[in-house]
N, C-alpha and C positions, 0 to 999 in steps of 0.2 A: 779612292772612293769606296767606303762599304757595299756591298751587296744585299742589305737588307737594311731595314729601319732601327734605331735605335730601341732597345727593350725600355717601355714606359706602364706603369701601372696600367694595367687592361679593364675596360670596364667591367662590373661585376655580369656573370653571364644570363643572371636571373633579375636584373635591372640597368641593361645594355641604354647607353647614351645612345640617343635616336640622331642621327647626321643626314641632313639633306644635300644631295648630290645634284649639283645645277652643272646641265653638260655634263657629256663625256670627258674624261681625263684622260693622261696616262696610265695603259693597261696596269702594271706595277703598281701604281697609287691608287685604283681602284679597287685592288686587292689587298692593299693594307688596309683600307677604308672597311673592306668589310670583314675584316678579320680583327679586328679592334672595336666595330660600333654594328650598331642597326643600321644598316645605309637604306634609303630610300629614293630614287633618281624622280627627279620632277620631271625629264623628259620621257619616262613612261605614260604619265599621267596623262589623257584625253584632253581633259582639261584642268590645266593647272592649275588655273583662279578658286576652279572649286575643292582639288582636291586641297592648297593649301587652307581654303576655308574650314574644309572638314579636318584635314590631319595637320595642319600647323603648330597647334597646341603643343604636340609630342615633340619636337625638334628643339633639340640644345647649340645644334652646333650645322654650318653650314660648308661644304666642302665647294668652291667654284673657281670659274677661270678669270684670266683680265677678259679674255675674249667674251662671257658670259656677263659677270659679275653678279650684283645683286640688286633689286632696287626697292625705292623706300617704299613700294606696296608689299612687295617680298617680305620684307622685314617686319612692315605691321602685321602681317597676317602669323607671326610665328614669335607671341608675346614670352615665351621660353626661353628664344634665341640669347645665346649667351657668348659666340665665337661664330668668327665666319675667317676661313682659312679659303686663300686665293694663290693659284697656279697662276705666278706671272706675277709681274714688277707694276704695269700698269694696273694704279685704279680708275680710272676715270669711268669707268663703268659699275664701281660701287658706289652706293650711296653713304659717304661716309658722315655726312651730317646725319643722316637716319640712324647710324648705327652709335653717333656717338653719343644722339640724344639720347637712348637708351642705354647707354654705357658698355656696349656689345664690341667686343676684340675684334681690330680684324687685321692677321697676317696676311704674309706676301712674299716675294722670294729674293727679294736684292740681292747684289754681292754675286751669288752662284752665277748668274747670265749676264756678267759685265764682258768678260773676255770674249765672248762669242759674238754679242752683240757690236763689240767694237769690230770686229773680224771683219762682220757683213758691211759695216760700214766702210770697212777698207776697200774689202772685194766689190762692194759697187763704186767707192771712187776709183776707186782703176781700172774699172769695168768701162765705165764711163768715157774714162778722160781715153783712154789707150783704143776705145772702139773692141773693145774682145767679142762678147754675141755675133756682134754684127761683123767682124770678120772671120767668125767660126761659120756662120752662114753664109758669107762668099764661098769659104773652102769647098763647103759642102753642097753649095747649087753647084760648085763647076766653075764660079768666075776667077776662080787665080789660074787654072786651065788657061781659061778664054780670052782673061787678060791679065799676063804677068806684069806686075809690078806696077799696075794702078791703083790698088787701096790705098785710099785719103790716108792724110797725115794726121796722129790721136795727138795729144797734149803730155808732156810733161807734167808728170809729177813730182819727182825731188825735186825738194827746191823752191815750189810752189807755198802760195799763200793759203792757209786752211783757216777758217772761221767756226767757231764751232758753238753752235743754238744752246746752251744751257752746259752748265759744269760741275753736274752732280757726277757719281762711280763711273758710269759710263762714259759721260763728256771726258773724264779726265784721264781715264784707260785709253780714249780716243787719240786723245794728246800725245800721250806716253808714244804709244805707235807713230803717229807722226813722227817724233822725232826721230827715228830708223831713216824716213825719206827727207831727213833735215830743212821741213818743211817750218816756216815763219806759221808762228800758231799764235791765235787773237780767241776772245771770246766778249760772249755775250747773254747776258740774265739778267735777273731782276735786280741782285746785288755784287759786290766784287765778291769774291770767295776767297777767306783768308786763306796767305801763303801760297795762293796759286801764281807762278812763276810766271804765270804767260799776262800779258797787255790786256786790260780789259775794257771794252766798247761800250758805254753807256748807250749808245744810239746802234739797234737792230739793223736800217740803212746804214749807219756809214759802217758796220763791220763789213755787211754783204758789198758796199760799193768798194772796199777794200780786197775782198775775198776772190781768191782763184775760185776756191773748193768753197760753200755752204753747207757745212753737216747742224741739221736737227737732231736734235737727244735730250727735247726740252720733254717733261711731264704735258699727258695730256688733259682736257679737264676744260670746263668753261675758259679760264682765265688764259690759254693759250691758243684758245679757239680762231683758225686764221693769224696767227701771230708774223706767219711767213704771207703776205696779201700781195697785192701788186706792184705798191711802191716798193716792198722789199724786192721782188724780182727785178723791176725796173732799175734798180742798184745793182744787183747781182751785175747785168748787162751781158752783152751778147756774146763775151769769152767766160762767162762765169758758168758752174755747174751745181747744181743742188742736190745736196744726199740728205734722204730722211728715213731714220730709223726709229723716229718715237712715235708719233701717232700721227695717222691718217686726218686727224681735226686740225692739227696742227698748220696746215697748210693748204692755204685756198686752193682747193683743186681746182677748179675751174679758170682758177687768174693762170695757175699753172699751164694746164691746157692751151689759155691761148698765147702766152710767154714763151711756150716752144713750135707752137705757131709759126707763131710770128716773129722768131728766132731773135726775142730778145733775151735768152739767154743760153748761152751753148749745150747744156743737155741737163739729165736728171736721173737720179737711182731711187727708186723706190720700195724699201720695205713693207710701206704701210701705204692705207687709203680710206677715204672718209668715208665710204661705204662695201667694208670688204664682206663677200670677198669679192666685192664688184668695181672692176677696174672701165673707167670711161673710153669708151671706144676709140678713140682720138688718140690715148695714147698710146693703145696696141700696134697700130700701125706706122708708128715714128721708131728710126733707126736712131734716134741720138738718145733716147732712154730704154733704162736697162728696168723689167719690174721681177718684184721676188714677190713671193705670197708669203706674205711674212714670216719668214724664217729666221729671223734675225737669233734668237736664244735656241734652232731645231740642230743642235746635236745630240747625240745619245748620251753622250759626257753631261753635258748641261741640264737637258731634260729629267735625266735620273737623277742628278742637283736639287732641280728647283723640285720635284717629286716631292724625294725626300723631306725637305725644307716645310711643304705642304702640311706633311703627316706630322712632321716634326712639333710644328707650330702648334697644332690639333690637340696632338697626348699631351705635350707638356703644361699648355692653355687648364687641358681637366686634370690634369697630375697635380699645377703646382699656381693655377692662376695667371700663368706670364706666358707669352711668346718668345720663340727667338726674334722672331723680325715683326715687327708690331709697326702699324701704321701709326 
């Protein structure tokens, strides 16, 4: 991993390309940002509406996050805009039909936060299936003390059935792992995905009515909005466990909710949430799900990855017209 950004033609210093910076970033990438361009942070601004109203004009290029993104009022207010470069895999938070009506680039960071992201996915299926939190929390109230050798029995996982929501870099990285725990692996999307080795489920229920494990790692975005609802949990059934690592929309929280209730279905790992960073009460206090704030790409390795990848996409977009990783 370099330690600095690639050297790419610098803007002239006496007709600096003006970049609007939506959210905080990575400290490191904030500071390529402004040692390359005029940055300007929207989240300075009092009010934003008006300060785009007044300074939009000036802005060529947009620096933001998936967490943030961009939206098609954003976009109209800054008829210049020529690039919008995003920290993070997920768009469903940019307006990508606003951007492409106007013909406006917009990078991303695939590929760099595949391995990480499958990682977390492991570490909450075995998080899950094995009970680990929730026996790190006996240790630690005093109950292996108080009562040896009563901690419930977790689930097996080699060996088990893994189902996996979508089989783009991520799903398939997913897979790869899997096979370590010689785990029977099936999938499921919108279409087969050429040369993929593994059984593919036309039907989202009868994968999950097949499935030990349910891992998500579909794109989020209207079109998979609730894609995981109640019927599908009601196939999962009440040995099945559900792992989501792609978005928080993805998955009826609510059906959720009352599916571990009502214990029809054995537990759940959670990266992501439909309103984060606000996790619903109900499931703070359930021992059979494990939640992360979405950490799934937060290693220093990865981070300084997709960073890079950000800046990357930026200089070479005004160097040379192209992105590396282009939506």
């Amino acid at each position: 991993m370099p330690n600095d950004s690639p050297e790419r033609p610098a803007p002239s210093a006496s007709n600096p390309l003006h970049i609007l910076q939506i959210g905080r970033l990575l400290p490191v990438l904030e500071n390529w940002l402004r040692e390359r361009y005029a940055v300007e942070s929207l989240d300075d601004a009092p009010d934003p509406a008006a300060f785009l109203a007044e300074r939009g004009a000036r802005f060529a290029g947009v620096a933001t996050s998936a967490f943030r993104g961009i939206s098609a009022g954003q976009i109209a207010a800054m008829p210049n805009l020529r690039a919008v470069s995003c920290f993070g895999v997920g768009l469903d938070k940019v307006d990508l039909d606003a951007a492409s009506a106007r013909g406006i680039a917009v990078g991303y960071t695939p590929s760099v936060l595949d391995d990480c992201v499958a990682d977390t996915a492991f570490a909450l299926l075995l998080d899950v299936a094995r009970a680990t939190p929730e026996a790190d929390r006996y240790v630690r109230s005093g109950g292996w003390t108080q009562n040896p050798g009563v901690f419930h029995l977790g689930r097996k996982v080699s060996g088990a059935r893994l189902g996996i929501v979508g089989l783009g870099r991520i799903g398939k990285t997913i897979a790869r792992r899997a096979l370590g725990f010689e785990m029977d692996i099936r999938y499921h999307a919108r279409h087969p995905v050429a040369e993929a080795p593994w059984r593919y489920e036309s039907s989202l229920a009868e994968l999950a009515r097949w499935a030990d494990f349910l891992v998500a790692i579909t794109a989020g975005g209207p079109g998979t909005r609730h894609l995981i609802d109640a019927a599908v949990l009601d196939a999962l059934g009440p040995r099945g466990f559900l792992i989501n690592v792609s978005r928080g929309s993805v998955v009826d929280e609510q059906a959720l909710v009352r599916a571990l209730a009502e214990k029809k279905i054995a537990g759940a790992g959670l990266d992501v949430f439909e309103n984060e960073p606000h996790v619903p009460a109900e499931l703070l206090g359930m021992d059979n799900v494990v939640l992360l704030p979405h950490i799934g790409s937060a290693t220093e390795e990865t981070r300084l990855a997709m960073a890079q990848r950000t800046i990357d996409n930026l200089d070479l977009f005004f160097a040379e017209g192209r992105m590396i990783s282009q939506a």
